[in-house]
MARGU-424602 format. One record per residue (C-alpha): residue number from 1; x, y, z. Coordinates in nm, 3 decimals. Each point is the difference from the previous one (the first is absolute). Layout:
REM MARGU-424602
<node><num>NUM</num><X>X</X><Y>Y</Y><Z>Z</Z></node>
...
//
This chain:
REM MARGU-424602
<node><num>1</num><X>-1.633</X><Y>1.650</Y><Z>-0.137</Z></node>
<node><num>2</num><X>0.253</X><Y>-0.109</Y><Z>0.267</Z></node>
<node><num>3</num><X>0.113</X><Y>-0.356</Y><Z>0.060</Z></node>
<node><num>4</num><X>0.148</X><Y>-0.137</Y><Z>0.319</Z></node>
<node><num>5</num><X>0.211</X><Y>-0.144</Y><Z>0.149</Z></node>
<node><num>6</num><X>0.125</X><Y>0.213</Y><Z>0.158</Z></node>
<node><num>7</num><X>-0.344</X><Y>0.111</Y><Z>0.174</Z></node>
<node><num>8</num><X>0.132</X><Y>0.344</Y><Z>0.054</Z></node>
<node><num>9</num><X>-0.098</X><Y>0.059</Y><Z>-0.358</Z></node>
<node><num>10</num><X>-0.327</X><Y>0.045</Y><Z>0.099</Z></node>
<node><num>11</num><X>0.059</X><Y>0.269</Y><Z>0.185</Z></node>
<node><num>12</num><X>0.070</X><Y>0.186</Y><Z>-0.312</Z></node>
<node><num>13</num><X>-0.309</X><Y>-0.149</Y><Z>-0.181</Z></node>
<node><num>14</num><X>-0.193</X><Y>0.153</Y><Z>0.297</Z></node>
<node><num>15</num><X>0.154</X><Y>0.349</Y><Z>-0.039</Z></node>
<node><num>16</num><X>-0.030</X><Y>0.037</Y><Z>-0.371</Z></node>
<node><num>17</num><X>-0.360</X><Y>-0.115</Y><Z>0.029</Z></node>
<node><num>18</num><X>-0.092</X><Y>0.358</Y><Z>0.188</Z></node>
<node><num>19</num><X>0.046</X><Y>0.156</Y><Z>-0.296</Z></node>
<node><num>20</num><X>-0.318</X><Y>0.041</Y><Z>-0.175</Z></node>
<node><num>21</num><X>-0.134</X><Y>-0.192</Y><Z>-0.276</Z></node>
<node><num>22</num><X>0.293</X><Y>-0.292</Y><Z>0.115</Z></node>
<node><num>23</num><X>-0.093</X><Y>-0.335</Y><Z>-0.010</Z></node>
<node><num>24</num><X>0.245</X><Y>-0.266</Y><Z>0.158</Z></node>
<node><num>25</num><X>0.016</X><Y>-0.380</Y><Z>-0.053</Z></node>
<node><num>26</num><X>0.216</X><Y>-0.163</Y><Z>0.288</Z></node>
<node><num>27</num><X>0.127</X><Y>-0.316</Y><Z>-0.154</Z></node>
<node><num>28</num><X>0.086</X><Y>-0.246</Y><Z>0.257</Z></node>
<node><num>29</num><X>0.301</X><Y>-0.238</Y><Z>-0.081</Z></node>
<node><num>30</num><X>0.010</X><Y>-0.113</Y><Z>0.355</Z></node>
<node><num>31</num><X>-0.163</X><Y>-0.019</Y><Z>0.345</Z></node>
<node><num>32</num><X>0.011</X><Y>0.329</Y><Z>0.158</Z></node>
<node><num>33</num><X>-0.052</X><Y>-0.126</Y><Z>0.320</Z></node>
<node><num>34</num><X>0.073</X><Y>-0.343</Y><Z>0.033</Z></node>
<node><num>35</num><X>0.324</X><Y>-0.061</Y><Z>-0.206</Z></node>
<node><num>36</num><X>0.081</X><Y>-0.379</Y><Z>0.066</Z></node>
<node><num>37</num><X>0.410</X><Y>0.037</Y><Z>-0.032</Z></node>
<node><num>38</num><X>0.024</X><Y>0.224</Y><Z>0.292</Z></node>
<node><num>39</num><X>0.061</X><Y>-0.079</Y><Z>0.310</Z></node>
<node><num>40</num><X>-0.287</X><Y>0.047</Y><Z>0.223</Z></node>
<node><num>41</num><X>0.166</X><Y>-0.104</Y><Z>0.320</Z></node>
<node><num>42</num><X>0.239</X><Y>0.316</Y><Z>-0.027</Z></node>
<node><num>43</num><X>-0.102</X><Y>0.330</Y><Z>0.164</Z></node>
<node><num>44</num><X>0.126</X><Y>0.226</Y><Z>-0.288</Z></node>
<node><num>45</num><X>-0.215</X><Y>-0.226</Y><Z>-0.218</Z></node>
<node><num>46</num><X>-0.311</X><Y>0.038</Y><Z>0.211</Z></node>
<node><num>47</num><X>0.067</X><Y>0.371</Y><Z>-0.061</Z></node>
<node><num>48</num><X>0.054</X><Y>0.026</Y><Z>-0.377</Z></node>
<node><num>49</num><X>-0.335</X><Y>-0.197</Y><Z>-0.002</Z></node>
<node><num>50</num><X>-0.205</X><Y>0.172</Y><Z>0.143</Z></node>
<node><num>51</num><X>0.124</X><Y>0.323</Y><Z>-0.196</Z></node>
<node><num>52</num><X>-0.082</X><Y>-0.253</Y><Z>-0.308</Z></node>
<node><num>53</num><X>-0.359</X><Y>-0.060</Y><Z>0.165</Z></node>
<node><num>54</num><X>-0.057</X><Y>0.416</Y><Z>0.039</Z></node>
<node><num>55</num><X>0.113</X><Y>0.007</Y><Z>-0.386</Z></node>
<node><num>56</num><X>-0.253</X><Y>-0.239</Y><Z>-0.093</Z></node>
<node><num>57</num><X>-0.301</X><Y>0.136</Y><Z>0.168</Z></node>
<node><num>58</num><X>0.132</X><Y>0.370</Y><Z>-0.215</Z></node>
<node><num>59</num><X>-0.023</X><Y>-0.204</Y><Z>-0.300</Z></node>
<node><num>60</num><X>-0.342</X><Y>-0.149</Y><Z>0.072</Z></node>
<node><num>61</num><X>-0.135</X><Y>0.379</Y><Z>0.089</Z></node>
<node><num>62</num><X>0.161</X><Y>0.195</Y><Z>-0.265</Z></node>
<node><num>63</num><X>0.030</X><Y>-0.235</Y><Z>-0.311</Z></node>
<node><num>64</num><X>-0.225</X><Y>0.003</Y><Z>-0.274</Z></node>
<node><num>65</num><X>0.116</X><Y>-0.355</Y><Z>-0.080</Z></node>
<node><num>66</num><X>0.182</X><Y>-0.235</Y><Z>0.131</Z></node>
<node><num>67</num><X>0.172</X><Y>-0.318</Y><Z>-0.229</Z></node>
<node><num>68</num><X>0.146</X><Y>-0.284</Y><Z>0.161</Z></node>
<node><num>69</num><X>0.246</X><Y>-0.260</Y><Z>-0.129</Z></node>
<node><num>70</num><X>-0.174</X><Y>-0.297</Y><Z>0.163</Z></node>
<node><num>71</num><X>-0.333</X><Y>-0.050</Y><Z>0.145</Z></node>
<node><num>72</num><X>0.123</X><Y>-0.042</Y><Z>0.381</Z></node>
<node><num>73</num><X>0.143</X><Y>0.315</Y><Z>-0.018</Z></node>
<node><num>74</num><X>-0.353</X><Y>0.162</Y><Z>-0.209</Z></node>
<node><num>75</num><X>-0.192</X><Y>-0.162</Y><Z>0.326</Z></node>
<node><num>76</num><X>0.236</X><Y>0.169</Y><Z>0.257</Z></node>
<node><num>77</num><X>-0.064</X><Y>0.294</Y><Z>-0.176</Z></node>
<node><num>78</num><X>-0.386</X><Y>-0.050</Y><Z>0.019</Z></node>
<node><num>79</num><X>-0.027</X><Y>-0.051</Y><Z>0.348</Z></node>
<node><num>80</num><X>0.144</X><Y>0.374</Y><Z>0.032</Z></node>
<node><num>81</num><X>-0.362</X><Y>0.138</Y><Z>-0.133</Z></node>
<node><num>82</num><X>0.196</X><Y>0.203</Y><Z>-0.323</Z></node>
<node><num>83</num><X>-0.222</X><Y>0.279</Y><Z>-0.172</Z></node>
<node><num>84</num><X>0.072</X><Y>-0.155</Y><Z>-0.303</Z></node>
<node><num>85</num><X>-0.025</X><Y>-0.320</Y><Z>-0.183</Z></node>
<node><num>86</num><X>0.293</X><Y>-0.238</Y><Z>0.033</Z></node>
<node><num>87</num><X>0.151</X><Y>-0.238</Y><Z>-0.297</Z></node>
<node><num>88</num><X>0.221</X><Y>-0.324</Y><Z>-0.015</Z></node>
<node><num>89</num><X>0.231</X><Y>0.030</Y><Z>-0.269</Z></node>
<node><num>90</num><X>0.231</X><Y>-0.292</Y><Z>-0.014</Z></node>
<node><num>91</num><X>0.387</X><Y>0.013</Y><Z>-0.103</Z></node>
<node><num>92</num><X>0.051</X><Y>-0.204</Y><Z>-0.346</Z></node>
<node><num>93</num><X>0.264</X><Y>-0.241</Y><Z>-0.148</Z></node>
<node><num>94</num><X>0.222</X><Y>0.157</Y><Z>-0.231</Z></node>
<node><num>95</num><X>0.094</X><Y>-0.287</Y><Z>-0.210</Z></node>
<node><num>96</num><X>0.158</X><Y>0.230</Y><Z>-0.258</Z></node>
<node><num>97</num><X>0.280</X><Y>0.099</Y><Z>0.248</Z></node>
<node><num>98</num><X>0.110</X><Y>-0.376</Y><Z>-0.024</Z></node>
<node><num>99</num><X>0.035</X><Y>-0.013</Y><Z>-0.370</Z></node>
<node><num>100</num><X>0.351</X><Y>-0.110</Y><Z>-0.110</Z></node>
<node><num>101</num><X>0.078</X><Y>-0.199</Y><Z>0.292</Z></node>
<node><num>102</num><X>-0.036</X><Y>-0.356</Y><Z>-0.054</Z></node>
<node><num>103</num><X>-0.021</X><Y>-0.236</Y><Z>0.272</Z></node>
<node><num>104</num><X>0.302</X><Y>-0.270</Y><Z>0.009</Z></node>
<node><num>105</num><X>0.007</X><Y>-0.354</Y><Z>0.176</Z></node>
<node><num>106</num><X>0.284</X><Y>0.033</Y><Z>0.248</Z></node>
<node><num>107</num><X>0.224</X><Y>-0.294</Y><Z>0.137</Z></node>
<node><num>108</num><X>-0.139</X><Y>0.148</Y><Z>0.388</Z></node>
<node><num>109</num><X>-0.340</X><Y>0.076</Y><Z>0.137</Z></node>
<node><num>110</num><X>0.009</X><Y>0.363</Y><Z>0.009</Z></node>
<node><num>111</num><X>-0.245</X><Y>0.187</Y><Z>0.240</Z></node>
<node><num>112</num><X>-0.022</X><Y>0.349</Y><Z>-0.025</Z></node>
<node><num>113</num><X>-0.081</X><Y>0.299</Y><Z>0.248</Z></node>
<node><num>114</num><X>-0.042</X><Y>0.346</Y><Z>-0.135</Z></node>
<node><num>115</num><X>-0.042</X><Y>0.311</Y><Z>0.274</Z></node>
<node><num>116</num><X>0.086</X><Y>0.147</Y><Z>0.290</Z></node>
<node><num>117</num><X>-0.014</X><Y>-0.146</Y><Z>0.379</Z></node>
<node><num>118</num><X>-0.159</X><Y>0.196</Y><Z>0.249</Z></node>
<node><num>119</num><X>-0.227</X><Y>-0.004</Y><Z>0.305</Z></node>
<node><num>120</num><X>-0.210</X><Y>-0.323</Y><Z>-0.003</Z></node>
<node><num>121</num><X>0.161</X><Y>-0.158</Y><Z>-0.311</Z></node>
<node><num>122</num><X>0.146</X><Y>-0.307</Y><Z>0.101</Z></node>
<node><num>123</num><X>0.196</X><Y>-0.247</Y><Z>-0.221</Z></node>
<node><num>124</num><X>0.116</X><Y>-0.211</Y><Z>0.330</Z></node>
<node><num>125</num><X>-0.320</X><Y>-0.257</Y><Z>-0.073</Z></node>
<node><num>126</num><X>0.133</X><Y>-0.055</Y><Z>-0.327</Z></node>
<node><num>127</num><X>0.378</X><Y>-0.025</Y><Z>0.089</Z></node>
<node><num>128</num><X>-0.096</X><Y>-0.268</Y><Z>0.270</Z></node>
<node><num>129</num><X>-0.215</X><Y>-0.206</Y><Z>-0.275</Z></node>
<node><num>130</num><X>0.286</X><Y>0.021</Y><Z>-0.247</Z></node>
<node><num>131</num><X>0.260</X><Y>-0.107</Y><Z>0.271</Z></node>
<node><num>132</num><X>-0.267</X><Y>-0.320</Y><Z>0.087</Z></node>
<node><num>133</num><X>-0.116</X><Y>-0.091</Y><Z>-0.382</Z></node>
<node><num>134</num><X>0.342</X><Y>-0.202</Y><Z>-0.100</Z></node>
<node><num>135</num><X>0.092</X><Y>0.204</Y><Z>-0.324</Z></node>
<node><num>136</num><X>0.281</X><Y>0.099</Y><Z>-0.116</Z></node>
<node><num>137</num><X>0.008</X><Y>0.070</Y><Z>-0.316</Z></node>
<node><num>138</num><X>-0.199</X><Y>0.332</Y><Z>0.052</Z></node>
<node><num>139</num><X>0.127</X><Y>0.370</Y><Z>0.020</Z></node>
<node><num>140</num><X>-0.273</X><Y>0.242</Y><Z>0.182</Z></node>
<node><num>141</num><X>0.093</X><Y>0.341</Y><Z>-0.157</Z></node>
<node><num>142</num><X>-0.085</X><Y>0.307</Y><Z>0.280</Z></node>
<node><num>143</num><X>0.010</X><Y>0.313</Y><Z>-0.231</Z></node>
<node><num>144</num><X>-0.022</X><Y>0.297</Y><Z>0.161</Z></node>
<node><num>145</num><X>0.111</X><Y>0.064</Y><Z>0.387</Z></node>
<node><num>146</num><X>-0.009</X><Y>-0.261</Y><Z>0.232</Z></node>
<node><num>147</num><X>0.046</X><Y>0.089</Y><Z>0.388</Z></node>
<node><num>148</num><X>0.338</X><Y>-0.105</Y><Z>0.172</Z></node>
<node><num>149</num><X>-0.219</X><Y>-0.199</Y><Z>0.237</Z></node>
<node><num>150</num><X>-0.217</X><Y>-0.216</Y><Z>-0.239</Z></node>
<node><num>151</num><X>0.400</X><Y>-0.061</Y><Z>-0.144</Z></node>
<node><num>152</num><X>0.153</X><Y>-0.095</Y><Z>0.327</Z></node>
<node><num>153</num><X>-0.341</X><Y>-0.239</Y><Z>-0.013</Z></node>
<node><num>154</num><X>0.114</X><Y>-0.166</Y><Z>-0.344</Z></node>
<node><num>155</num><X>0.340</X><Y>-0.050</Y><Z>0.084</Z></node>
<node><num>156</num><X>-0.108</X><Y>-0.154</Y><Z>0.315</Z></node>
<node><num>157</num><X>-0.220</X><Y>-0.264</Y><Z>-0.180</Z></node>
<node><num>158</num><X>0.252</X><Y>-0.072</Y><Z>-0.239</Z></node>
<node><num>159</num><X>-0.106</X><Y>0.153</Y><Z>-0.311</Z></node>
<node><num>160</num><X>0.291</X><Y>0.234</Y><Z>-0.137</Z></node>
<node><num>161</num><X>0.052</X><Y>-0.257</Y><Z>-0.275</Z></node>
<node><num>162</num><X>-0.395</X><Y>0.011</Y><Z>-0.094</Z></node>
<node><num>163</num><X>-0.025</X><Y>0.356</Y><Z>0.030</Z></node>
<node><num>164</num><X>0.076</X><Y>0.309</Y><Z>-0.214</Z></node>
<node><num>165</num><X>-0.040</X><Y>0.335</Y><Z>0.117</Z></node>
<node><num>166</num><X>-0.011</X><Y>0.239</Y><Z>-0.226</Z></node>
<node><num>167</num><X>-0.004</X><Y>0.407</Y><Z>0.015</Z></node>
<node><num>168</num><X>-0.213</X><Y>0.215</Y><Z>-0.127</Z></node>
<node><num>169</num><X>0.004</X><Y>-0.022</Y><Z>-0.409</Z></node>
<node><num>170</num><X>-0.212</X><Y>0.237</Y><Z>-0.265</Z></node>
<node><num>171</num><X>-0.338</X><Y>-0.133</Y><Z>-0.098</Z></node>
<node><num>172</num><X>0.097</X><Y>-0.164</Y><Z>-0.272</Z></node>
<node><num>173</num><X>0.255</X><Y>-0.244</Y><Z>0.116</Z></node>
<node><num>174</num><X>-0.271</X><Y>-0.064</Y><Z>0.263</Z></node>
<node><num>175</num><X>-0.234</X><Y>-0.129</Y><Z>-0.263</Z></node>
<node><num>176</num><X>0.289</X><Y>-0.237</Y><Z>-0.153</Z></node>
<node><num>177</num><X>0.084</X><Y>-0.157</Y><Z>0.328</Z></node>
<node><num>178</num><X>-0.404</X><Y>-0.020</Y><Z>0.053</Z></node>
<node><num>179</num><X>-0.028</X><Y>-0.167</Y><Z>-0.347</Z></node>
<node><num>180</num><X>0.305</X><Y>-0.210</Y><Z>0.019</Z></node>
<node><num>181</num><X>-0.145</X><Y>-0.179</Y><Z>0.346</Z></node>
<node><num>182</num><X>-0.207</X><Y>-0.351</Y><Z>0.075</Z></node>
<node><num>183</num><X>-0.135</X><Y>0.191</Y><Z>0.247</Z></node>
<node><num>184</num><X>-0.163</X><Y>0.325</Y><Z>0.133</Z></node>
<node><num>185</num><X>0.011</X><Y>0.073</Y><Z>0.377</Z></node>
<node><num>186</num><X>-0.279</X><Y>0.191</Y><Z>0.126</Z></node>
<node><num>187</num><X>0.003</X><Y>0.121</Y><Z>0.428</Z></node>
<node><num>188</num><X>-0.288</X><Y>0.145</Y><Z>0.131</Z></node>
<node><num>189</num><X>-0.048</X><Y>0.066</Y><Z>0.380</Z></node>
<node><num>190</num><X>-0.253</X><Y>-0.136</Y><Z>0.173</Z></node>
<node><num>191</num><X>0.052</X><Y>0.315</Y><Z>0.251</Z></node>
<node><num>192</num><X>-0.327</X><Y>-0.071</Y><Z>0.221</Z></node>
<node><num>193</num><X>-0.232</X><Y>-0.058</Y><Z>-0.326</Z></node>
<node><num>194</num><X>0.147</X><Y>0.369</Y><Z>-0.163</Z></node>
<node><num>195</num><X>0.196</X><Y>-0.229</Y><Z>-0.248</Z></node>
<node><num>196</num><X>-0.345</X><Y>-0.118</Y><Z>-0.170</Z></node>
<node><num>197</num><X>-0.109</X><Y>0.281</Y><Z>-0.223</Z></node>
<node><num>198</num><X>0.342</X><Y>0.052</Y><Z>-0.154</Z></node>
<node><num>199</num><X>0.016</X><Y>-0.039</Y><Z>-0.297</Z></node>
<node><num>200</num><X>0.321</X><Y>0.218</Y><Z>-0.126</Z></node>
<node><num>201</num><X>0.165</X><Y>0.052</Y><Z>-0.367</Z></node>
<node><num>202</num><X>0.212</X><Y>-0.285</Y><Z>0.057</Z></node>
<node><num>203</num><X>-0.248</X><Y>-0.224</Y><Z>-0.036</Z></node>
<node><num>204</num><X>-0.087</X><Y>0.085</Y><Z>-0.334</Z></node>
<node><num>205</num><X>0.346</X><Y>0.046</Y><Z>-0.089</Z></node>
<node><num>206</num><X>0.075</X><Y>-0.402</Y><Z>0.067</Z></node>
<node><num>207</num><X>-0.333</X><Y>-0.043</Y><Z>-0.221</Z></node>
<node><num>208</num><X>0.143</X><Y>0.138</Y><Z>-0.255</Z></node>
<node><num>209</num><X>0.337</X><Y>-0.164</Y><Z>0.007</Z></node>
<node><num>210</num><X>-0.204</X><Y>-0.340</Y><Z>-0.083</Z></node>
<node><num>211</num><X>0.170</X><Y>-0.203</Y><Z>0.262</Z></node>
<node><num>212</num><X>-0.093</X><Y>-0.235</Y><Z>0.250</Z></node>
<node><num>213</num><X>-0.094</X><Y>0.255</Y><Z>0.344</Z></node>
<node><num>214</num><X>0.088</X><Y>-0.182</Y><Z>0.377</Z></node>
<node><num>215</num><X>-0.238</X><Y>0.237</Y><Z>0.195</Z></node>
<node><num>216</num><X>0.055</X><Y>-0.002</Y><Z>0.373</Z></node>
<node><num>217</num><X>-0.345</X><Y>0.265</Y><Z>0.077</Z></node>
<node><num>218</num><X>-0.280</X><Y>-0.038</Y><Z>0.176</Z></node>
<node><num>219</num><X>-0.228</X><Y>-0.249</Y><Z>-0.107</Z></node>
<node><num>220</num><X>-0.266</X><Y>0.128</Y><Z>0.034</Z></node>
<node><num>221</num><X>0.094</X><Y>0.355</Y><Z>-0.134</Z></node>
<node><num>222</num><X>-0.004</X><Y>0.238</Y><Z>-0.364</Z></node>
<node><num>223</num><X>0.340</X><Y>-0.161</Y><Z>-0.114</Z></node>
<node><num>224</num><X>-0.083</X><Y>-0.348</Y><Z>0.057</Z></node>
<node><num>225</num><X>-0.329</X><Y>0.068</Y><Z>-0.162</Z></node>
<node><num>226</num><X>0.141</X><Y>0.124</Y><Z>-0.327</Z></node>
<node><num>227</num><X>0.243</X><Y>-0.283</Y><Z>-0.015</Z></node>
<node><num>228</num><X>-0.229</X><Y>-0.253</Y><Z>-0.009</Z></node>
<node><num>229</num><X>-0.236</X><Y>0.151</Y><Z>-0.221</Z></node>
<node><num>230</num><X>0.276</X><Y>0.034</Y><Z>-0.289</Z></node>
<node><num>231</num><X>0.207</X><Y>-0.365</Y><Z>0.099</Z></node>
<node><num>232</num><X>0.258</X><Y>0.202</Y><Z>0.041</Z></node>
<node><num>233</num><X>0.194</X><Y>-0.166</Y><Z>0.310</Z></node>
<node><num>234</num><X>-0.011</X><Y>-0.164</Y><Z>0.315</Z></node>
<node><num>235</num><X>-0.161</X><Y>0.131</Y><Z>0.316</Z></node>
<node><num>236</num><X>0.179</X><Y>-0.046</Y><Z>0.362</Z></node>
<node><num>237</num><X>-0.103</X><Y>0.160</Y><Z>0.343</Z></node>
<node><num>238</num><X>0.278</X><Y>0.227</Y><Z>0.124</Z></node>
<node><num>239</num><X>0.161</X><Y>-0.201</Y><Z>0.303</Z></node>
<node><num>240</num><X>-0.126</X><Y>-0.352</Y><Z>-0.174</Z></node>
<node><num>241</num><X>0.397</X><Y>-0.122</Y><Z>-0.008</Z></node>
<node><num>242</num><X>-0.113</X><Y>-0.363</Y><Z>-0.088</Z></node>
<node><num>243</num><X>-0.260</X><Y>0.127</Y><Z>-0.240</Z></node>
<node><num>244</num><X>0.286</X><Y>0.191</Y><Z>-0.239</Z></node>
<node><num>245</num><X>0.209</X><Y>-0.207</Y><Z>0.057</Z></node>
<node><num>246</num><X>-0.247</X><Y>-0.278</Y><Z>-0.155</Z></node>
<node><num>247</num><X>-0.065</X><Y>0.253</Y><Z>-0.257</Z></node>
<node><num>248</num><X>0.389</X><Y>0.064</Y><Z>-0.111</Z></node>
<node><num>249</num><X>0.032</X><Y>-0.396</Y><Z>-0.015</Z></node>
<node><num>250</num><X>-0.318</X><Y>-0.017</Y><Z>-0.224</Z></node>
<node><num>251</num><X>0.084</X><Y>0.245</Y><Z>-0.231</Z></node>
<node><num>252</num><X>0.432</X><Y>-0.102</Y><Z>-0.022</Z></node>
<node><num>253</num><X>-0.198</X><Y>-0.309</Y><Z>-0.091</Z></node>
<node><num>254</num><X>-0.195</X><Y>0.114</Y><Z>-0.255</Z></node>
<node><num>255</num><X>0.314</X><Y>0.185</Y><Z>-0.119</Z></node>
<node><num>256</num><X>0.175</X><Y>-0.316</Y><Z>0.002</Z></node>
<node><num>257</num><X>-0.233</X><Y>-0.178</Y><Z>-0.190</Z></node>
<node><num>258</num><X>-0.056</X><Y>0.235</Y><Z>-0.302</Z></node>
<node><num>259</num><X>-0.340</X><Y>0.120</Y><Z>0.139</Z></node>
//
């Protein structure tokens, strides 16, 4: 069994496999070939992906299996002709990992980001809807990295008073601060349509944490999906500025108001 990302992984899968009587199962946490967080536009990119796309087609010759954590990525998968039969098993909530920590009513509206920034993942969108929506009583919590540029961006709209960044911490404490939130902040990429068939951990992660999700994904994609299927949160278009921002008024409302 090997599990990517990375996609080099595979390349062990394959060689083990020529041993005989080996059967592999490629699990698939990600695009192999179409990762929306990268930056296309780069040439080193455009390199690395088509390495990922020569990795994929080895998986869809040599594999006696294939599992995929969403369907998007099962149907990329399909369109590669594999020998063998291909299955979409979904991530799940751990609920369990959030028992002890009790959700508290705060005196702010606190919005909370968990995860990295890289490639496509923007939070500027968000940053200009918070700067336009009026509140003040909120602190947006960033946990994780956050790139000097997307922090020259905040300062620049006025927001070092609203905004927390905050380094990397171990899982644990991340599930507190997720708990201990009015809000979850989910980014997805657009990324030229790549963005709509993720549908990563972190999703599932906020599920489970049993607070109100701000999703700024696709619409129409697997995250957006989910989220309205369970009530779980609201769902925003990536560069829709007045549409969070409408959204962060709505639910600092709610807030507000008991609801």
């Amino acid at each position: 069994l090997t599990t990517s990302p990375p996609g080099s992984v595979h390349l062990v899968g394959a060689a083990v496999k020529a041993a005989p009587g080996a059967q592999w199962v490629a699990d698939l946490r990600d695009s192999l070939g179409a990762h929306p967080h990268r930056n296309a536009e780069r040439a080193a990119v455009r390199v690395k992906e088509r390495a990922a796309r020569g990795v994929a087609t080895l998986v869809a010759r040599k594999a006696d299996a294939i599992v995929a954590a969403a369907d998007a990525i099962a149907d990329e998968a399909r369109l590669l002709h594999p020998r063998g039969r291909v299955l979409t098993i979904a991530n799940g909530c751990d609920f369990d990992d959030f028992a002890g920590l009790e959700y508290e009513r705060a005196d702010r509206f606190r919005i909370t980001h968990t995860g990295s920034f890289f490639g496509k993942r923007d939070p500027k969108p968000f940053l200009q809807a918070l700067a336009g929506s009026g509140l003040e009583d909120v602190t947006v919590r960033f946990v994780g990295d956050f790139r000097p540029g997307d922090r020259e961006f905040m300062t620049g709209l006025g927001l070092a008073d609203r905004v927390e960044l905050v380094d990397y911490v171990p899982r644990r404490r991340s599930l507190e601060l997720q708990r201990a939130s009015e809000v979850l902040l989910l980014l997805i990429p657009e990324a030229a349509g790549r963005g709509r068939g993720v549908l990563s951990g972190k999703v599932f992660e906020y599920i489970a944490a049993e607070r109100p999700i701000l999703a700024v994904v696709p619409p129409d994609g697997a995250a957006a999906k989910l989220l309205r299927e369970t009530g779980a949160g609201e769902v925003v278009a990536p560069e829709d500025v007045d549409g969070i921002r409408a959204a962060l008024v709505d639910l600092h409302a709610r807030w507000r108001d008991g609801r």
